[in-house]
N, C-alpha and C positions, 0 to 999 in steps of 0.2 A: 648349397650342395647337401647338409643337413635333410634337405627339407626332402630331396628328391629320395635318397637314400632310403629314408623314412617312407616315403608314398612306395617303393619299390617294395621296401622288406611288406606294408602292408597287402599292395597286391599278392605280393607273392603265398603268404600265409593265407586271401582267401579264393584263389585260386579264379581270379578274375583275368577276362579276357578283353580284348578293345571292343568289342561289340556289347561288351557285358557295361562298360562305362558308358557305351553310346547311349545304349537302351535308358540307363539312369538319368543321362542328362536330356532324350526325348520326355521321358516322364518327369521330369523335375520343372522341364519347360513348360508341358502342359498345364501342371497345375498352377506353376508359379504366376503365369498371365494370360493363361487359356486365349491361346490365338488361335481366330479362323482367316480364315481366304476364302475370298470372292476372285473370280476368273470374271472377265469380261473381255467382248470382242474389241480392240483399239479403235476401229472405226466405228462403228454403230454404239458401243456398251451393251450389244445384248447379253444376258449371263451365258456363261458356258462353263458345264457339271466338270470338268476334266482338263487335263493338260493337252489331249489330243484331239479332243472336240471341235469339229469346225464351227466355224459361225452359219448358222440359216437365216440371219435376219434378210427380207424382201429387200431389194433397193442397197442393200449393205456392201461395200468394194472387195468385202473378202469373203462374201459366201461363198463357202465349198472350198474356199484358200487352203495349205496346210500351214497350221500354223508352227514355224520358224524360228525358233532364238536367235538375237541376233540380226534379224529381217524387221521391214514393218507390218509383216504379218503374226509378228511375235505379241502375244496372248497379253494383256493389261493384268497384272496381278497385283489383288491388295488385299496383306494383311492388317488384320486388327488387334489387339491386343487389351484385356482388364489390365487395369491401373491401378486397382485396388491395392491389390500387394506388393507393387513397385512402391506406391508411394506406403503404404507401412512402415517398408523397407529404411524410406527415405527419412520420414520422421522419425522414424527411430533413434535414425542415427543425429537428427538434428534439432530435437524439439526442444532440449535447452535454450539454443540459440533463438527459437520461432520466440517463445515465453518471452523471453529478454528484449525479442524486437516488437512486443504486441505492449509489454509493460512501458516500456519507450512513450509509446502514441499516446499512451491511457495517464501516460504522465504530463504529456506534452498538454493535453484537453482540461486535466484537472487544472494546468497552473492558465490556462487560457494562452498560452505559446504558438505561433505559428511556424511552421514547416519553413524552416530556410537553410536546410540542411538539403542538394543538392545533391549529393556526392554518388545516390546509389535508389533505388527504388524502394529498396526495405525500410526508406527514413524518408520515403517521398508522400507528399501530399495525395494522391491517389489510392496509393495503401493503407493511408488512415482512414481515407472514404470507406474503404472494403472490408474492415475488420467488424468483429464483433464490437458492440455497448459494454463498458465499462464493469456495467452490472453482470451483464452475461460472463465474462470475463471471470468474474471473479467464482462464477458459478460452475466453471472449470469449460466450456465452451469455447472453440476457437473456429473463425470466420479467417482462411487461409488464403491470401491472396495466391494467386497463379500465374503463370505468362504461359502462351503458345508460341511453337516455333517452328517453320517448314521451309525447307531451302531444295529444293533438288539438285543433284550432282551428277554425275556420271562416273562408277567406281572405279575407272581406268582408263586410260587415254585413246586405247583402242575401243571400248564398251561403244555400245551406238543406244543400250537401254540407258534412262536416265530414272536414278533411285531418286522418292521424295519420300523423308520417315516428317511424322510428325511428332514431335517434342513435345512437353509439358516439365515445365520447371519451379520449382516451391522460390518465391521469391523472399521471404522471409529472412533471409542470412546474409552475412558480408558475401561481395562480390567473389574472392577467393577461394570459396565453397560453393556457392551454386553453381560455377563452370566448372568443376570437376565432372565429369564423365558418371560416376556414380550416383552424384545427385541428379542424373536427366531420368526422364520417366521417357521411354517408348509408346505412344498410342497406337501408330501404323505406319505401314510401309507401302507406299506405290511403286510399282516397277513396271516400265513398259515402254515401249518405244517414243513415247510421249509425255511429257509432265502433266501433273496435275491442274485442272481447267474448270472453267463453273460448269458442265457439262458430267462431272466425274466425283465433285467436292462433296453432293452428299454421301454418296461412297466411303468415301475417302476420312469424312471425320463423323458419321454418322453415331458409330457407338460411343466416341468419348460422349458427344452431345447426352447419351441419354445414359453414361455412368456416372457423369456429375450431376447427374437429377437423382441417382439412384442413392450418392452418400450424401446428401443433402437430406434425403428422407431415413439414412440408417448410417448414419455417420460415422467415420474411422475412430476406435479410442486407442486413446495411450495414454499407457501408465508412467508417470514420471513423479518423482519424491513423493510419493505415495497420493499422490491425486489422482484420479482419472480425467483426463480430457476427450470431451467430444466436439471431431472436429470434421468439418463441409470445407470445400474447395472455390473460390471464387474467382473466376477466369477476369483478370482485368485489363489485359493487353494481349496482342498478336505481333510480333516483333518484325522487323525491314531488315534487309541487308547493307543498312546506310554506310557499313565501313567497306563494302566494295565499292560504291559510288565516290566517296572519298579517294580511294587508291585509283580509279582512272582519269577522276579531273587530275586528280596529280601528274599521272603519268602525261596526258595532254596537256598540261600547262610548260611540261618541263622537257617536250618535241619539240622540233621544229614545224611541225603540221603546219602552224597556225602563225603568220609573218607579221600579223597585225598585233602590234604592239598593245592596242589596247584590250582588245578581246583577251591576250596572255592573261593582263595584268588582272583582269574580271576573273580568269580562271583562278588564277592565286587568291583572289578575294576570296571566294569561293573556300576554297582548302582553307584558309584562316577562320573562314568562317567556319565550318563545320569542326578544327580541333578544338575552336573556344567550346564551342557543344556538346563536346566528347569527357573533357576537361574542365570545366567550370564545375565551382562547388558551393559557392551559397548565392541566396538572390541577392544579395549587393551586386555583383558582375552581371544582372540580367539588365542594366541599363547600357552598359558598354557593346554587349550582344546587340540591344537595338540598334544603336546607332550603326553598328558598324549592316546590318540587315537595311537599313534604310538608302545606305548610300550602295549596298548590292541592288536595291531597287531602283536607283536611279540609273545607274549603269544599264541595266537591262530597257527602265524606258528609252532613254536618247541612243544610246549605240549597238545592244543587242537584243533586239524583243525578237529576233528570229531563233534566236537560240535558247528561249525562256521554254521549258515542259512542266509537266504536270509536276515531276519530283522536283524541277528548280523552283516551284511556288509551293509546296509542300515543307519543303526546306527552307527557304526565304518567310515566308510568312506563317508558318505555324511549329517551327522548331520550339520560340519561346514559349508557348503556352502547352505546349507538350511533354518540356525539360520544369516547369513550373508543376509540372502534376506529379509527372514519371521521375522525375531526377535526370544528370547527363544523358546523353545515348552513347556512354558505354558499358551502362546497363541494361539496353533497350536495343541491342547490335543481336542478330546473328551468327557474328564470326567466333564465338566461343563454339558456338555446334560445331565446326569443321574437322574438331578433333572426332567429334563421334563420328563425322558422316567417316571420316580414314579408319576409328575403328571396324566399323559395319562390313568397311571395304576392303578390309585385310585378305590378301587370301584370295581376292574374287577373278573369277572365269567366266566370261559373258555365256558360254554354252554348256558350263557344268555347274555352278556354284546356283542355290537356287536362294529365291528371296526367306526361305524358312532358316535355312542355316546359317543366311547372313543374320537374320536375327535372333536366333538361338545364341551364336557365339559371341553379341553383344548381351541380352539378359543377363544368360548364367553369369559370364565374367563381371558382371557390376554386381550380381547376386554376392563371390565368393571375394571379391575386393573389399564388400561391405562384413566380411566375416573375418576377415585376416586378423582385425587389429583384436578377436578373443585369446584373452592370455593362455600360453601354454596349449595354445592349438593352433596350429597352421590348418590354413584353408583345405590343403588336399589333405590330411588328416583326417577333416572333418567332413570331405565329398567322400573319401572313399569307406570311410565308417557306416555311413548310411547306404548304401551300398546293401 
């Protein structure tokens, strides 16, 4: 109550209006991850300059269409977004932590230790592949592993657009820090009556591609206990939605769909099998994981090879070598995003809410969440100061 009090007596004294704060927080946007948009037509992708621009591609099913919110003649919109100063933002606030998880590896190599620390990716085999040499290390350089992430959603039950942002997340820190909302980095946003398709992907992640070439050549520093570090981003994973897959064999194991007692009982395999996966913490347990993956594969030869796909061999035969690199997959899940995609979708109206504002009022809010914890200044304090 304080706090509002306070932001009230400040407006009031400098005679600011709601538009006067909008204008601040359009310009705070821009600079903070200078986002563009690309329009394209949903069926063809030809570009189109405007919101109310028809499509003219030849042969195209919506030339001359009007394009519709809402409809599937509604316009494919994708923003993009610099990462640059998202991630700043990010190390800023966490590069104690990054230090402490690079010194870790650089100790584990000197004593000749091998990784059998399971528990999380930050302590995983694959991470130590990705990091800086030792010597660079000490030269204040840091080789920053990263994960990608893209899920699309739909931001309300009525919506017929389906939103897909792409994520980028500093993998570096205990798991109880990097799924916070504030530590996700924004790259883009697709929005359109359609999700995102190999047809639209160079679109779609285009610019991350060529801004992680660009700190790799002029690298982020930060200052911390009076060192300067210089630090490049190393993309080493693209994460699955393996904890929805999880949640429907469940939900079908524990129907009546399915009357065949043994097929249940494969689906339960199944479900056991994937929480050892989720939950397992060092390679001593990765021999128990086989066994019980082998006798999932026997199942599937003698009595269900009809119901074997691509994710049931994906999962059966290459979970171990995947959780031996990356650590469990519940650090390798998707389902921590789902808080952001509800952030993003706070608020949303399929025929007024536009994809800029959904991602405006994500930015700024992780922007001034990451400024709260300055002493003796609250966040609006210090939004409406600079003003």
């Amino acid at each position: 109550m304080i706090r509002v009090f306070e932001a009230a007596r400040l407006i009031a004294s400098k005679n600011l209006t709601v538009l006067d704060v909008r204008r601040f927080e359009d310009r705070q946007f821009r600079e903070y991850c200078t986002p563009i948009v690309k329009r394209v037509c949903s069926s063809c992708l030809g570009t189109l300059n405007s919101s109310k621009m028809k499509c003219q591609g030849e042969g195209c099913e919506l030339k001359d269409v009007v394009c519709e919110k809402g409809t599937n003649s509604e316009q494919t919109v994708i923003y993009s977004f610099s990462i640059r100063k998202q991630l700043e933002r990010v190390l800023k606030n966490q590069i104690k932590e990054i230090i402490e998880t690079h010194q870790y590896h650089h100790d584990l190599k000197a004593n000749n230790l091998e990784h059998d620390d399971l528990s999380s990716v930050h302590k995983s085999r694959r991470y130590s592949e990705n990091i800086e040499s030792t010597a660079e290390f000490q030269e204040g350089i840091l080789k920053l592993p990263v994960s990608l992430a893209y899920d699309g959603f739909r931001p309300s039950n009525l919506s017929k657009d389906e939103v897909t942002p792409l994520y980028l997340r500093v993998e570096g820190i205990r798991k109880i820090r990097k799924e916070t909302e504030e530590s996700v980095i924004l790259c883009a946003v697709h929005s359109g009556p359609k999700g995102v398709s190999h047809k639209n992907a160079d679109l779609f992640g285009n610019r991350l591609r060529n801004e992680v070439a660009d700190i790799r050549n002029d690298n982020i520093i930060i200052f911390f206990d009076n060192k300067q570090w210089n630090i490049e981003i190393v993309v080493i994973m693209a994460m699955l939605d393996l904890k929805t897959t999880r949640i429907v064999i469940i939900l079908l194991a524990a129907t009546d769909v399915y009357q065949d007692v043994s097929l249940k009982m494969f689906l339960l395999c199944i479900v056991a099998y994937v929480d050892i996966c989720y939950t397992i913490q060092s390679v001593h347990d990765i021999p128990s994981l086989k066994n019980i993956g082998e006798v999932l594969k026997m199942y599937i030869r003698r009595l269900h090879s009809d119901n074997c796909n691509y994710k049931s061999h994906l999962l059966i035969d290459h979970s171990v070598e995947n959780i031996l690199a990356y650590g469990n997959f519940s650090g390798t899940s998707t389902a921590p995003f789902e808080k952001c995609h509800r952030l993003i979708s706070i608020g949303y109206n399929q025929y007024a809410t536009s994809v800029n504002n959904m991602c405006k009022k994500f930015e700024i809010g992780n922007r001034k969440k990451s400024e709260v914890s300055q002493p003796r200044l609250s966040a609006s304090r210090k939004f409406i100061e600079n003003l």
